[in-house]
C-alpha positions as CSV (number, residue, x, y, z in Angstrom):
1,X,112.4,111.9,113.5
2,X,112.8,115.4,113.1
3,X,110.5,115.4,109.9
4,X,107.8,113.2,111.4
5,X,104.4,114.9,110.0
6,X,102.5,113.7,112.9
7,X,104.6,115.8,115.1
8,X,103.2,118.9,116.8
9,X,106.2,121.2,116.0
10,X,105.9,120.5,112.6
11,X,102.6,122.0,111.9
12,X,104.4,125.7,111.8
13,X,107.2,123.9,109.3
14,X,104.6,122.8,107.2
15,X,102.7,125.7,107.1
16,X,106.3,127.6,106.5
17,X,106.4,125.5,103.4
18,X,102.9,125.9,101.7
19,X,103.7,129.7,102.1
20,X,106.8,130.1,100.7
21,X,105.7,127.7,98.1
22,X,102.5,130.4,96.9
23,X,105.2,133.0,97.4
24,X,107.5,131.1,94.7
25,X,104.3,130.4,92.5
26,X,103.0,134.2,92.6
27,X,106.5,135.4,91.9
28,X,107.1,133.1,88.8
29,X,104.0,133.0,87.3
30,X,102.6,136.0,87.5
31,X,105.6,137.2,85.9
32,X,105.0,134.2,83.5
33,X,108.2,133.3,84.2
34,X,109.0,129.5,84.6
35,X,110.6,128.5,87.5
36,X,114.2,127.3,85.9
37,X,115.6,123.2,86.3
38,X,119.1,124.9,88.1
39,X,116.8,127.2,90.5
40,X,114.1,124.0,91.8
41,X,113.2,121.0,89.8
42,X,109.8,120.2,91.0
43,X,109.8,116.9,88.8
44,X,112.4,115.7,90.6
45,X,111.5,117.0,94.1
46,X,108.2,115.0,93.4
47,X,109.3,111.9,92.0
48,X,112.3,111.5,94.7
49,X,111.0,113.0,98.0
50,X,107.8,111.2,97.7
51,X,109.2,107.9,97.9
52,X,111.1,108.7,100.9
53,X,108.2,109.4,102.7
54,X,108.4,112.8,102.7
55,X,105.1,113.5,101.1
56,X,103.4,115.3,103.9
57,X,105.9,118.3,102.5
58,X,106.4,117.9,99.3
59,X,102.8,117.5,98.4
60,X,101.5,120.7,99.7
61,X,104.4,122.5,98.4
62,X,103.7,121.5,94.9
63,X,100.2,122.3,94.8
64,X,100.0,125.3,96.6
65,X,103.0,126.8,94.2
66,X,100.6,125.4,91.3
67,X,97.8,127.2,92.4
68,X,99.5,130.3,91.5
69,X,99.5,129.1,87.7
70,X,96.0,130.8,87.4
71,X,97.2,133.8,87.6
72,X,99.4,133.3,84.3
73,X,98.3,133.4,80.8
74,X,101.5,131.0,80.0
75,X,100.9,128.6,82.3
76,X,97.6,127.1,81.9
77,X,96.8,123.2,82.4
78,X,97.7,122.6,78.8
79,X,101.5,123.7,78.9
80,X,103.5,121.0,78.8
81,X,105.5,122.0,82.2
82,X,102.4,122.4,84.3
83,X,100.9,119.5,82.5
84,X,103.7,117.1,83.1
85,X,103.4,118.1,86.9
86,X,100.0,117.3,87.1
87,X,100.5,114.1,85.6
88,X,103.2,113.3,88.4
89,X,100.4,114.5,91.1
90,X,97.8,112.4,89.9
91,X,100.0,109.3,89.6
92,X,101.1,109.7,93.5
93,X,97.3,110.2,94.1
């Protein structure tokens, strides 16, 4: 499987993705700009790619672009949008 997270290839593709991820999160939020449902729906990236057992992805993606929420005054942990994320996280956890 090309996607296998034990594979040795795949530690430069996930480290691709926890990157890109931050860069998404440092774009959006410290524009405290949301990132739009049309552009990524991280709800449903989380909810569906988990349970395909894609989680070795999806998971760092998710919380390195959160990470970037401190740098917001908008999105703290009590907005609904981040909240509603974390909920999702600590649910798959």
């Amino acid at each position: 499987d090309s996607l296998d997270p034990e594979a040795k290839d795949n530690i430069h593709l996930k480290s691709a993705i926890k990157n890109l991820s931050q860069w998404i999160g440092l774009v959006h939020f410290t524009k405290n700009r949301p990132l739009l449902r049309r552009d990524l729906c991280l709800k449903t990236v989380l909810t569906t790619r988990v349970s395909m057992e894609y989680y070795a992805y999806v998971l760092p993606f998710v919380c390195r672009f959160l990470e970037k929420s401190t740098l917001s005054s908008i999105f703290t942990p009590s907005n609904p949008w981040i909240s509603l994320l974390l909920r999702l996280l600590v649910e798959i956890y």
